[in-house]
Biopython code that builds the backbone (N, CA, C, O; Angstrom):
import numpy as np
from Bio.PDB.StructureBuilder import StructureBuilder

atoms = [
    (1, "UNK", "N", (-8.669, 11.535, -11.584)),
    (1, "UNK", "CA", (-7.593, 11.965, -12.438)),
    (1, "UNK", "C", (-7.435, 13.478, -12.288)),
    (1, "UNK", "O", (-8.394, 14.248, -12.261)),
    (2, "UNK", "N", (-6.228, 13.825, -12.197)),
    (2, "UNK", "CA", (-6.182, 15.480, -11.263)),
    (2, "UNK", "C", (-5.158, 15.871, -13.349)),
    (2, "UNK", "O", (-4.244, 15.367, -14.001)),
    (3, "UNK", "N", (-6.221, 17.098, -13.508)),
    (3, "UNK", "CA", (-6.123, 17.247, -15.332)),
    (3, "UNK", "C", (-5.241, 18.908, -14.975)),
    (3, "UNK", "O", (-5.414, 19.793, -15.812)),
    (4, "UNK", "N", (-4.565, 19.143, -14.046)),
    (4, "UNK", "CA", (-3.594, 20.179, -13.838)),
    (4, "UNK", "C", (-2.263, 19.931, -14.756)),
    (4, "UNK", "O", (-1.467, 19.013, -14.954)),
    (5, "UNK", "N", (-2.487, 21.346, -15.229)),
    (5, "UNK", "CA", (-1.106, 21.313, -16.765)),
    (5, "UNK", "C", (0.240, 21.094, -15.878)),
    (5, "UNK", "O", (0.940, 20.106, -16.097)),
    (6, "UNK", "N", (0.577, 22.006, -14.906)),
    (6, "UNK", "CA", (1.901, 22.156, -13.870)),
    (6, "UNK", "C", (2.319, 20.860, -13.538)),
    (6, "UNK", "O", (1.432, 20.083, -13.183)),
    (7, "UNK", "N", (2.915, 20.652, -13.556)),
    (7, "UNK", "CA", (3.753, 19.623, -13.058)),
    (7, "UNK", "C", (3.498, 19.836, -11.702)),
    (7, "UNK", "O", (2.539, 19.314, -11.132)),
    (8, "UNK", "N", (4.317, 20.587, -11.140)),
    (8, "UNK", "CA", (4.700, 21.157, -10.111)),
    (8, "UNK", "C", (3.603, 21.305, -8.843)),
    (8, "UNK", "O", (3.835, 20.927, -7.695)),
    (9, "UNK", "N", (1.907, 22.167, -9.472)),
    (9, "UNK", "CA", (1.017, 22.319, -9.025)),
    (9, "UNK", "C", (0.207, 20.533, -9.048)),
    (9, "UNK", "O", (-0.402, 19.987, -8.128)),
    (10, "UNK", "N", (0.409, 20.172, -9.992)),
    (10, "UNK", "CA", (-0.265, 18.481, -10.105)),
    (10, "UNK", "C", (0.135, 17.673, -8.798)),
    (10, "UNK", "O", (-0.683, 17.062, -8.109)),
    (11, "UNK", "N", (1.828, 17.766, -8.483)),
    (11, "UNK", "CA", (2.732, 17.344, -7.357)),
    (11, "UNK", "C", (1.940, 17.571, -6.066)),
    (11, "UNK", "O", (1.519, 16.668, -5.343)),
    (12, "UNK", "N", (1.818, 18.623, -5.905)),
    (12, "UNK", "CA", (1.159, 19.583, -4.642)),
    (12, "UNK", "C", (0.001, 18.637, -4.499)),
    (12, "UNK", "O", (-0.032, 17.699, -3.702)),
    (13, "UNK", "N", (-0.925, 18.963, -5.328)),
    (13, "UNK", "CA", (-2.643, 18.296, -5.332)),
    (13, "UNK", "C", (-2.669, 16.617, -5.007)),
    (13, "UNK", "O", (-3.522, 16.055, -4.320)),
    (14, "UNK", "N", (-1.567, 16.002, -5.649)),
    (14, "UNK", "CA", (-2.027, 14.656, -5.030)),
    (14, "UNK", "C", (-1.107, 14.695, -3.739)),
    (14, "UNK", "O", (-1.336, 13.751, -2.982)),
    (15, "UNK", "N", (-0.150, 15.540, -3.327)),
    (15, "UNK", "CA", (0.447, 15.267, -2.199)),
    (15, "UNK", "C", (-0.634, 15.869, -1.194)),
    (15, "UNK", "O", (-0.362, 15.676, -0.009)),
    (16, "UNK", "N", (-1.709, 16.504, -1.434)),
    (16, "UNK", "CA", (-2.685, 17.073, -0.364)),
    (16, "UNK", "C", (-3.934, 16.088, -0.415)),
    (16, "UNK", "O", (-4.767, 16.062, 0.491)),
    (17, "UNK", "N", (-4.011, 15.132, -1.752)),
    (17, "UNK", "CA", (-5.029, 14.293, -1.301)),
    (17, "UNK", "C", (-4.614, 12.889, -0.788)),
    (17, "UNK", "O", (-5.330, 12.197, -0.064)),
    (18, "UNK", "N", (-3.502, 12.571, -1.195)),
    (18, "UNK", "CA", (-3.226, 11.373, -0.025)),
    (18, "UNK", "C", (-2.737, 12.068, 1.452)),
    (18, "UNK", "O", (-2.839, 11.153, 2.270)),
    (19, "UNK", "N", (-2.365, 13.004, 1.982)),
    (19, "UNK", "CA", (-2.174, 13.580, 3.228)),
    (19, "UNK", "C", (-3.279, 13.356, 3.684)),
    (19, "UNK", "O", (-3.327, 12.532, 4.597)),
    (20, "UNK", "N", (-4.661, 14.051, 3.187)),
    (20, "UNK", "CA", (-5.637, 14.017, 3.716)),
    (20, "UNK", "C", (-6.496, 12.885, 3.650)),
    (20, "UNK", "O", (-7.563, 12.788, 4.256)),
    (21, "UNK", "N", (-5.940, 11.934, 2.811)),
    (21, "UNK", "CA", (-6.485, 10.595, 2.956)),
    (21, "UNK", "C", (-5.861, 9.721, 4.299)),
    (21, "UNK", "O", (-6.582, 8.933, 4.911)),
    (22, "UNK", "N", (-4.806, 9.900, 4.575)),
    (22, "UNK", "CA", (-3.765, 9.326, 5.675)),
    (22, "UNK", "C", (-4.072, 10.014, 6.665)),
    (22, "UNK", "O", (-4.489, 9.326, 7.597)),
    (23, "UNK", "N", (-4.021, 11.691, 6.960)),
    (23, "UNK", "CA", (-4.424, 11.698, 8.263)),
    (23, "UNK", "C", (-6.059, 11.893, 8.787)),
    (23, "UNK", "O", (-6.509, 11.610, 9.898)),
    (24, "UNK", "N", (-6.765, 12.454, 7.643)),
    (24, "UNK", "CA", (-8.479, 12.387, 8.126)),
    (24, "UNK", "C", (-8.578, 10.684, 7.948)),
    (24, "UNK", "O", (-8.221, 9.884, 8.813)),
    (25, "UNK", "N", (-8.988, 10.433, 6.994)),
    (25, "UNK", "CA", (-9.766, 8.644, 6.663)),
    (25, "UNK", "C", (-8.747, 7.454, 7.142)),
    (25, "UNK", "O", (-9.193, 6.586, 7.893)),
    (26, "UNK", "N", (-8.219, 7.436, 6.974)),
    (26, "UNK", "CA", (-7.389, 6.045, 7.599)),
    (26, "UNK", "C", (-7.525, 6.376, 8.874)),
    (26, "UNK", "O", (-8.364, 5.822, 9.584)),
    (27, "UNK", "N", (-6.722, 7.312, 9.312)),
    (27, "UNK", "CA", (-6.367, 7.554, 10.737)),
    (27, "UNK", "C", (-7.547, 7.202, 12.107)),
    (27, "UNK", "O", (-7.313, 6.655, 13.184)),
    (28, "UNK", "N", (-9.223, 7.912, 11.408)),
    (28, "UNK", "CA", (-10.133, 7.855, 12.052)),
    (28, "UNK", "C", (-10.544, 7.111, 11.723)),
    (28, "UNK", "O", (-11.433, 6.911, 12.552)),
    (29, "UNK", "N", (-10.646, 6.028, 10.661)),
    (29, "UNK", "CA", (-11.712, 5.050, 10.177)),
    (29, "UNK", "C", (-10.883, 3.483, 11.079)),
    (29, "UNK", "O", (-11.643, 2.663, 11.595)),
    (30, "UNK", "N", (-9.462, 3.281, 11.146)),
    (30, "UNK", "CA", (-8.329, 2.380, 11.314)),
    (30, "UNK", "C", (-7.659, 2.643, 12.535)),
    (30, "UNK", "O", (-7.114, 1.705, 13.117)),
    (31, "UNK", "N", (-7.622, 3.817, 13.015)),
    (31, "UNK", "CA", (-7.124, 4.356, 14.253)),
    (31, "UNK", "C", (-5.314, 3.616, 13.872)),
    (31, "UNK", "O", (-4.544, 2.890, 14.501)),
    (32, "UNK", "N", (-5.294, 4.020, 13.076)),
    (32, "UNK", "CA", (-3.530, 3.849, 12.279)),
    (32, "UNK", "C", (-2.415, 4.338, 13.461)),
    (32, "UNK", "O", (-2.294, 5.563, 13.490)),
    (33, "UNK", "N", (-1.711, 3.720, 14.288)),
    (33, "UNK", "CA", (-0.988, 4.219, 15.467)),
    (33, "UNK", "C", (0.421, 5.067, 15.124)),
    (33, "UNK", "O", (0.873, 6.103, 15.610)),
    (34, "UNK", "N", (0.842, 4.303, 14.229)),
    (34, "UNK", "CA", (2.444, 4.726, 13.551)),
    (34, "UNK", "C", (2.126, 5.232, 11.836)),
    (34, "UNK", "O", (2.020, 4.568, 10.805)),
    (35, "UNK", "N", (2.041, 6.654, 12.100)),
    (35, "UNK", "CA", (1.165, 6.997, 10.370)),
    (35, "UNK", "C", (2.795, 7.395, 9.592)),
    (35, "UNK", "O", (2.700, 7.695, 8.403)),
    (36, "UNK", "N", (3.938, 7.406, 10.067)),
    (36, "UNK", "CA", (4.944, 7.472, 9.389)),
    (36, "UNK", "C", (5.619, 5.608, 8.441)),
    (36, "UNK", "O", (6.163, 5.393, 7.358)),
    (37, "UNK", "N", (5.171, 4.685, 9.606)),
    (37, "UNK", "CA", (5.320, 3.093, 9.257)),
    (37, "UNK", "C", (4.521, 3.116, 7.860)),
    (37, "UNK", "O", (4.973, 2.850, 6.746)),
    (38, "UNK", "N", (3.215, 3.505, 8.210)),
    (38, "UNK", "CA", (2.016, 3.409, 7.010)),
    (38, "UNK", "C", (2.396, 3.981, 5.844)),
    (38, "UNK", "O", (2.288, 3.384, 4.773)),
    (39, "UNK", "N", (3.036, 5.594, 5.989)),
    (39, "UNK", "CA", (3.486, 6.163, 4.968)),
    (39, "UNK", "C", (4.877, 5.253, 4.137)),
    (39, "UNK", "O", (5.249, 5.068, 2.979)),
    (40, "UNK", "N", (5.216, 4.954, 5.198)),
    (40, "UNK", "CA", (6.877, 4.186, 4.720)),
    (40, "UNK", "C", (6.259, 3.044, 3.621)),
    (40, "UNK", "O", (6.661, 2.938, 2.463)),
    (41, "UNK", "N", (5.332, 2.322, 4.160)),
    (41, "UNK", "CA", (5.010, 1.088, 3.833)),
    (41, "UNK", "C", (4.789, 1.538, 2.585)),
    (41, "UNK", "O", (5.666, 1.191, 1.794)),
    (42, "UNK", "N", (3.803, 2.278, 2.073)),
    (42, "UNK", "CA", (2.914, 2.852, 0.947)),
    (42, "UNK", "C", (4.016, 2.921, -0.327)),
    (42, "UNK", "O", (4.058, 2.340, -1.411)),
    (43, "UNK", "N", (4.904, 3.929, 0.340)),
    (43, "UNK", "CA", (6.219, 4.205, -0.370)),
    (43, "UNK", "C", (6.563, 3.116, -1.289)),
    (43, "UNK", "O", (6.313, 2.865, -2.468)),
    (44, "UNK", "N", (7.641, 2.201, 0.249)),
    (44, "UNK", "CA", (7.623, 0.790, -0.051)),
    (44, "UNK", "C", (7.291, 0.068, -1.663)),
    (44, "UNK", "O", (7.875, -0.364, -2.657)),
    (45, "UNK", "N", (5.811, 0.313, -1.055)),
    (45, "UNK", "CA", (4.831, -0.677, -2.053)),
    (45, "UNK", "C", (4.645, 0.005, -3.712)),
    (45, "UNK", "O", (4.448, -0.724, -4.684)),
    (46, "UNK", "N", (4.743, 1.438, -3.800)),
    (46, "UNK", "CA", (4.635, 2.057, -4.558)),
    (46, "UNK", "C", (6.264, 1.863, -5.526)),
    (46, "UNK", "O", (6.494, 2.272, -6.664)),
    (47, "UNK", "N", (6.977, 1.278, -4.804)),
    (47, "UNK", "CA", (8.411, 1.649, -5.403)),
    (47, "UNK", "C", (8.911, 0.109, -5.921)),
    (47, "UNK", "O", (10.057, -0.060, -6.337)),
    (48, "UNK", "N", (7.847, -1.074, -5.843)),
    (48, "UNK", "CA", (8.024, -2.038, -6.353)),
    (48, "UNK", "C", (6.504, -3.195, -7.139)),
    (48, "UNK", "O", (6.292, -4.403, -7.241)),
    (49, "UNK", "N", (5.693, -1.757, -7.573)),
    (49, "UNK", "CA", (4.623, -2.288, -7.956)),
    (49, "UNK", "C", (4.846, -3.206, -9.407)),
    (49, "UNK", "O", (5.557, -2.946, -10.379)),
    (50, "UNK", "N", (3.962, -4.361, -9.150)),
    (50, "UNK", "CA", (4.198, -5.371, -9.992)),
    (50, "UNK", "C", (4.694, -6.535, -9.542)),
    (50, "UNK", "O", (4.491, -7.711, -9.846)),
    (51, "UNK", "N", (5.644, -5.782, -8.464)),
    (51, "UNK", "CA", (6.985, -7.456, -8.328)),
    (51, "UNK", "C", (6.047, -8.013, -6.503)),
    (51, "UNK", "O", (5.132, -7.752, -5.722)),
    (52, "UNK", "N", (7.129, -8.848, -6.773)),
    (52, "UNK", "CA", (6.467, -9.958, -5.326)),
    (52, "UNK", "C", (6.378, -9.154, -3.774)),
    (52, "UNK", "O", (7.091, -8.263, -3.312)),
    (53, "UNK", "N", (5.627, -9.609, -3.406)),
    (53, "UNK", "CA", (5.364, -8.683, -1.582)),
    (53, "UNK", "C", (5.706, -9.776, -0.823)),
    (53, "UNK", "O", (4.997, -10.745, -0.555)),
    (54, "UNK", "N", (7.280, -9.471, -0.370)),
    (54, "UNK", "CA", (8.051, -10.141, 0.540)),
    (54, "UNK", "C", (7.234, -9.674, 1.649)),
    (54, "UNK", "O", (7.154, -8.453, 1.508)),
    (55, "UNK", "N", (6.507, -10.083, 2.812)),
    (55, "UNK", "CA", (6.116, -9.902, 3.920)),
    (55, "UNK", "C", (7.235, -9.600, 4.834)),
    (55, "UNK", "O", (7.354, -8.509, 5.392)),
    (56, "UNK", "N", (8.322, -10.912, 5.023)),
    (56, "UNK", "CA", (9.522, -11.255, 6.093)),
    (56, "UNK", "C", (10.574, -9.803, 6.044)),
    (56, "UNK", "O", (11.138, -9.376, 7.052)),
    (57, "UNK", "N", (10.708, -9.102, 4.524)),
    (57, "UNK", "CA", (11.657, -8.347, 4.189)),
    (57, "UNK", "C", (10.782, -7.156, 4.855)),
    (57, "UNK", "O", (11.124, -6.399, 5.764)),
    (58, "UNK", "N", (9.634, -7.200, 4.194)),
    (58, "UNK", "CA", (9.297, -5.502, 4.573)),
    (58, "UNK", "C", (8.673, -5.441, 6.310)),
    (58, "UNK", "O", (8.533, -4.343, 6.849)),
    (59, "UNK", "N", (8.378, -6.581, 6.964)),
    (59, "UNK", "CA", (8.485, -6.254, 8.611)),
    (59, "UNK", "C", (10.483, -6.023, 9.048)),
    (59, "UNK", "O", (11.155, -5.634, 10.003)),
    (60, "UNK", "N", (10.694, -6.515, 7.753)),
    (60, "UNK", "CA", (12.250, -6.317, 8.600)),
    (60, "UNK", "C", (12.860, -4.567, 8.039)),
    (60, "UNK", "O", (13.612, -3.864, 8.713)),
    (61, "UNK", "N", (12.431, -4.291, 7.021)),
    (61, "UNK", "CA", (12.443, -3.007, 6.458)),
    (61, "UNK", "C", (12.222, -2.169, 6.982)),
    (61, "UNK", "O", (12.967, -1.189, 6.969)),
    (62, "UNK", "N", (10.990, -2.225, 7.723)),
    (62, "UNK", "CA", (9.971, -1.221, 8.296)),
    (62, "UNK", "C", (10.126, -1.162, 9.615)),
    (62, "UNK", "O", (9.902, -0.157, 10.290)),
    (63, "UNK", "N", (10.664, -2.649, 10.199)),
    (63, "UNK", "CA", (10.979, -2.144, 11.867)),
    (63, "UNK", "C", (9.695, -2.668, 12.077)),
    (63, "UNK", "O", (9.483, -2.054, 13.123)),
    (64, "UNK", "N", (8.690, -3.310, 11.908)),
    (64, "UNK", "CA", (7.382, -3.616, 12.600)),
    (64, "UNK", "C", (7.163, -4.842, 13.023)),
    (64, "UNK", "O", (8.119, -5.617, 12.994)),
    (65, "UNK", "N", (6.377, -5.129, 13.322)),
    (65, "UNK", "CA", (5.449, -6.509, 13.733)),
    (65, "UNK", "C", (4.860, -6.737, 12.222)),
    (65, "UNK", "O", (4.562, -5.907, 11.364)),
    (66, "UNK", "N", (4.811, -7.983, 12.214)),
    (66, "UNK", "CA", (4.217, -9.143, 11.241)),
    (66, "UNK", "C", (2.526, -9.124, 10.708)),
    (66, "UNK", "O", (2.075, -9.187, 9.565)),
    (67, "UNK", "N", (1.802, -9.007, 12.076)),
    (67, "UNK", "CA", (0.675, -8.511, 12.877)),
    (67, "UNK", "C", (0.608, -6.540, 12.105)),
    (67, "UNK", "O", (-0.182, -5.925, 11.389)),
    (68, "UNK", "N", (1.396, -6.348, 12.521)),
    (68, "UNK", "CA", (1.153, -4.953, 12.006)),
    (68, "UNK", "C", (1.106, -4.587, 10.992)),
    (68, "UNK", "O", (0.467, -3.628, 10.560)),
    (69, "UNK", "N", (1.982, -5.512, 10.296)),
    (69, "UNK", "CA", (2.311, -5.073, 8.483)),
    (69, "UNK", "C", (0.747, -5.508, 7.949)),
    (69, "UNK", "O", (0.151, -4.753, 7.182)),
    (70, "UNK", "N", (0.179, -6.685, 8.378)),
    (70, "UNK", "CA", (-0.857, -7.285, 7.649)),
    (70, "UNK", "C", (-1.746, -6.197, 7.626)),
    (70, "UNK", "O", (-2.131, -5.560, 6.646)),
    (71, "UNK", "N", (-2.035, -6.050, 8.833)),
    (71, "UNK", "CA", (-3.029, -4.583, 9.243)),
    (71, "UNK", "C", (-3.196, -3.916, 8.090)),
    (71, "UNK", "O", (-4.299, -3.823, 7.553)),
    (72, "UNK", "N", (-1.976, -3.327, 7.549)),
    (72, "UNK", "CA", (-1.628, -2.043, 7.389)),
    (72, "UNK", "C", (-1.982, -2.349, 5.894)),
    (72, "UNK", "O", (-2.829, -1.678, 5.304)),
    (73, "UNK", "N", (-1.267, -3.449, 5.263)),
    (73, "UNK", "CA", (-1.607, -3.921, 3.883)),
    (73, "UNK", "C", (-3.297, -4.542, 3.814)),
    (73, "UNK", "O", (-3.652, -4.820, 2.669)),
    (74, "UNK", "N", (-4.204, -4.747, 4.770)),
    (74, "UNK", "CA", (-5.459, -4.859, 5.141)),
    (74, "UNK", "C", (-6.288, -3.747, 4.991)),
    (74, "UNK", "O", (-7.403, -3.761, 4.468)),
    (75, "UNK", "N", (-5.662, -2.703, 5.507)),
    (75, "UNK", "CA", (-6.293, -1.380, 5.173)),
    (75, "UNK", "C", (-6.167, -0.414, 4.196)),
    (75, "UNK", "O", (-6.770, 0.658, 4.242)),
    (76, "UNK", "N", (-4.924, -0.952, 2.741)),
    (76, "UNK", "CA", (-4.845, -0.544, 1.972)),
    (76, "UNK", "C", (-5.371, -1.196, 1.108)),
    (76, "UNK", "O", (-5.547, -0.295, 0.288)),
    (77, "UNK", "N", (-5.795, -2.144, 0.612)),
    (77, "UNK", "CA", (-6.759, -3.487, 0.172)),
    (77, "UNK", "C", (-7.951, -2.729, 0.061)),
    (77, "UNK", "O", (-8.240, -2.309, -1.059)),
    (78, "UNK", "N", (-8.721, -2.468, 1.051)),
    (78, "UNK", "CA", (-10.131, -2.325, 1.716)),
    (78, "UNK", "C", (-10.095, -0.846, 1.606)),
    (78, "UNK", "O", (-11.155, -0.357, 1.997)),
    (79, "UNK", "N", (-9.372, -0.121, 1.271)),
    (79, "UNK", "CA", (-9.616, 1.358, 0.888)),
    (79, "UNK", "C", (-9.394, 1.445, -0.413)),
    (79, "UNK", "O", (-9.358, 2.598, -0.841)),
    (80, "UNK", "N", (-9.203, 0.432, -1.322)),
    (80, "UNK", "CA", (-8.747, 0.578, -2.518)),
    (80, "UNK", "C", (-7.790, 1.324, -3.294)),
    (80, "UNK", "O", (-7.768, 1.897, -4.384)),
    (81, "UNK", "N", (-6.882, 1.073, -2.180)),
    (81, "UNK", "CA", (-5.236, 1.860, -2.454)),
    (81, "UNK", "C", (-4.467, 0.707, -3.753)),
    (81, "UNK", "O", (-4.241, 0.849, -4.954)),
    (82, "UNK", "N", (-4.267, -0.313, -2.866)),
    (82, "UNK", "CA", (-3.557, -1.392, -3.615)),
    (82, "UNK", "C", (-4.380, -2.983, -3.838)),
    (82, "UNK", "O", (-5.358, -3.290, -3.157)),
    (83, "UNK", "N", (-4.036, -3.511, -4.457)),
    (83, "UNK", "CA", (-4.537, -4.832, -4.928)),
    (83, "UNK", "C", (-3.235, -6.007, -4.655)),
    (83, "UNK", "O", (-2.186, -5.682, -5.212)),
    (84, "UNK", "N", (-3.207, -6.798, -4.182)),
    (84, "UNK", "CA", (-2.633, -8.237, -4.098)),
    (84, "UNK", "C", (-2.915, -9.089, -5.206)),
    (84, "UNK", "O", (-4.090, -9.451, -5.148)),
    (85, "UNK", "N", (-2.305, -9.558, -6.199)),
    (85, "UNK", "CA", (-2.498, -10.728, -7.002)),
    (85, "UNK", "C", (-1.720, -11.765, -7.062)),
    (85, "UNK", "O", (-0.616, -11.910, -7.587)),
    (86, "UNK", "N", (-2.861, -12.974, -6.070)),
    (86, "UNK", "CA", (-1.913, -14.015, -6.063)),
    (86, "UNK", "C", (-1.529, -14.428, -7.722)),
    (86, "UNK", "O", (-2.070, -13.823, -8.648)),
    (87, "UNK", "N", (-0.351, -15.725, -7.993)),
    (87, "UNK", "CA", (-0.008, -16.255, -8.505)),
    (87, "UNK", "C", (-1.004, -17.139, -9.366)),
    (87, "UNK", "O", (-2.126, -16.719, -9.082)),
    (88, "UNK", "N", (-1.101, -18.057, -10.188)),
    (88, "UNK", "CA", (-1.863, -18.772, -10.679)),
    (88, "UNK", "C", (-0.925, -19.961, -10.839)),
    (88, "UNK", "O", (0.111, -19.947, -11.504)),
    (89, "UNK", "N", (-1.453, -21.083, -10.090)),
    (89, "UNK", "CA", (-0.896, -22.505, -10.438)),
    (89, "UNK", "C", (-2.312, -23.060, -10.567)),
    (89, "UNK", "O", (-3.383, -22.557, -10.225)),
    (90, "UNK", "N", (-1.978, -24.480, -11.278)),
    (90, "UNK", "CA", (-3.031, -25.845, -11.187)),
    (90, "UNK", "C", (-3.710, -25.985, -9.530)),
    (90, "UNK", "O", (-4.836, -26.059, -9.037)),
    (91, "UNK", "N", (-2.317, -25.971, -9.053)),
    (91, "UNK", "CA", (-2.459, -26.875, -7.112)),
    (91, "UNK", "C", (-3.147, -25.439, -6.402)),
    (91, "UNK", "O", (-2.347, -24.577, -6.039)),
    (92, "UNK", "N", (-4.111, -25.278, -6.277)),
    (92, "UNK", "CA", (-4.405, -24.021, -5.269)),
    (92, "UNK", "C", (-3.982, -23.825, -3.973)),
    (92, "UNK", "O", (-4.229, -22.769, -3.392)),
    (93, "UNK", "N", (-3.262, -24.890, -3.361)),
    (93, "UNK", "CA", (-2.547, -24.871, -2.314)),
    (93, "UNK", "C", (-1.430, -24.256, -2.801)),
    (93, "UNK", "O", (-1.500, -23.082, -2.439)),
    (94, "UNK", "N", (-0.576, -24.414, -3.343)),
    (94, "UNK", "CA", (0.756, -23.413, -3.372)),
    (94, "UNK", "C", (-0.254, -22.009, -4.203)),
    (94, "UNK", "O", (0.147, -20.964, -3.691)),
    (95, "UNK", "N", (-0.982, -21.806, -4.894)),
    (95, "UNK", "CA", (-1.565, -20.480, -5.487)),
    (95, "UNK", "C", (-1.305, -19.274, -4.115)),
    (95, "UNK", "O", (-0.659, -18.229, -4.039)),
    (96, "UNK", "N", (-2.366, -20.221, -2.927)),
    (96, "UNK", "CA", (-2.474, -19.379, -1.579)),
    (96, "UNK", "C", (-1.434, -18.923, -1.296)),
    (96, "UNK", "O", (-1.399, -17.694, -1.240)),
    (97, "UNK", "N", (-0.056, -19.748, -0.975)),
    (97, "UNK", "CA", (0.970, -19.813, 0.228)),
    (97, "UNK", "C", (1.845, -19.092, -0.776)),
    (97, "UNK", "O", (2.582, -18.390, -0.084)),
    (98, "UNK", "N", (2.162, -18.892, -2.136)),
    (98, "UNK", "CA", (3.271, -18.079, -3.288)),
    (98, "UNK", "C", (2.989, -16.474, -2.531)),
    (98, "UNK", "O", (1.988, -16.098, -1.921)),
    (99, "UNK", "N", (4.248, -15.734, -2.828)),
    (99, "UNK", "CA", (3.945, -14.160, -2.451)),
    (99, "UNK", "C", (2.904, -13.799, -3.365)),
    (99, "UNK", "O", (2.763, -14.568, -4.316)),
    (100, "UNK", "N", (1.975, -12.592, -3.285)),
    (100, "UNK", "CA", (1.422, -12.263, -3.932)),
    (100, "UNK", "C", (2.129, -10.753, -4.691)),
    (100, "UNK", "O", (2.879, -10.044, -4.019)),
    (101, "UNK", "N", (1.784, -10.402, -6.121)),
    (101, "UNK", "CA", (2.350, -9.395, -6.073)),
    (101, "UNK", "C", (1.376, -7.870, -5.888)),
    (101, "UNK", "O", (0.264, -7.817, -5.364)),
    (102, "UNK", "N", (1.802, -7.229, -6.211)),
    (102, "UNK", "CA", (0.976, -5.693, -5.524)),
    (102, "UNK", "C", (1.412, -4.130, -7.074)),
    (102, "UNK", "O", (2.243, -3.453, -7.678)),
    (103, "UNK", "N", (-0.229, -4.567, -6.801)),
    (103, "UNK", "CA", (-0.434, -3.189, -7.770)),
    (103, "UNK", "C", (-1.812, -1.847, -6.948)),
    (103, "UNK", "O", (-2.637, -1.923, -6.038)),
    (104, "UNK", "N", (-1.330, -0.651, -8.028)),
    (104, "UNK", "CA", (-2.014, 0.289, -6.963)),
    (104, "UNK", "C", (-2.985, 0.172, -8.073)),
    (104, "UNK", "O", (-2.679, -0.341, -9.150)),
    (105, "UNK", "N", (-4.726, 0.880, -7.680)),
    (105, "UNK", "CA", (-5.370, 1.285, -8.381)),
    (105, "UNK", "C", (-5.678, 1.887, -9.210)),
    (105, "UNK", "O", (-6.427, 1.719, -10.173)),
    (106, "UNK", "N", (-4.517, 3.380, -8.515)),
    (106, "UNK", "CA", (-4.545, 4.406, -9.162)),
    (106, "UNK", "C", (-3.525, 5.385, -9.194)),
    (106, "UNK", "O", (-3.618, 6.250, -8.323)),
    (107, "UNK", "N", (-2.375, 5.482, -10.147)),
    (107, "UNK", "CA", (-1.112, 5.842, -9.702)),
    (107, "UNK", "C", (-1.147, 7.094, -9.868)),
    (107, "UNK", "O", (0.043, 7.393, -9.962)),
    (108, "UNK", "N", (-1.780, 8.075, -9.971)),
    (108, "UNK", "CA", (-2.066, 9.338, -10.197)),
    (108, "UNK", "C", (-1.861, 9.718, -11.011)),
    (108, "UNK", "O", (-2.128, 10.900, -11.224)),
]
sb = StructureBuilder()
sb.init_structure("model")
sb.init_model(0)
sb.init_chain("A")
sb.init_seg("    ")
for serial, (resi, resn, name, xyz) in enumerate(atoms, 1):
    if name == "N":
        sb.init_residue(resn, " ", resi, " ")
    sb.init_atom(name, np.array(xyz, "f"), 0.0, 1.0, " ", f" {name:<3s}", serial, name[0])
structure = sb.get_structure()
């Protein structure tokens, strides 16, 4: 939790710790090829937290591979950026296959 009174200066500080989370740690830990896709994606995900994670829309959004998006939402999972929560039915077969929706950990 970044406890800076400024607005302005608060802005700055988390825009220098996710920079440096995206280009030191992802980049070298994921070898992330397209770090503007990743950034897009993040965006993306940040600008509809709560609601459903269309997969089909956001490879078509983003211009990527299918393969790539998973990646990318794989490595935000596992860094503890964002969370996936499937749905809850009785049938755990449709639970799996429903979109899941997407929340961040930590919205600054």
């Amino acid at each position: 939790m970044i406890k800076e009174e400024n607005v302005s200066k608060k802005m700055d500080l988390i825009y220098e710790i996710y920079t440096s989370y995206v280009r030191k740690d992802i980049n070298q830990l994921f070898s992330i090829e397209n770090v503007s896709g990743f950034n897009d994606l993040v965006k993306m995900l940040a600008l509809q937290i709560g609601s459903l994670v269309n997969d089909q829309r956001l490879t078509t959004d983003l211009k990527t591979t299918h393969l790539t998006l998973t990646r990318y939402i794989f490595v935000l999972q596992n860094t503890f950026i964002v969370k996936l929560i499937s749905p809850f039915f009785k049938n755990r077969r449709r639970e799996i296959v429903k979109m899941p929706k997407v929340y961040f950990y930590d919205t600054g």
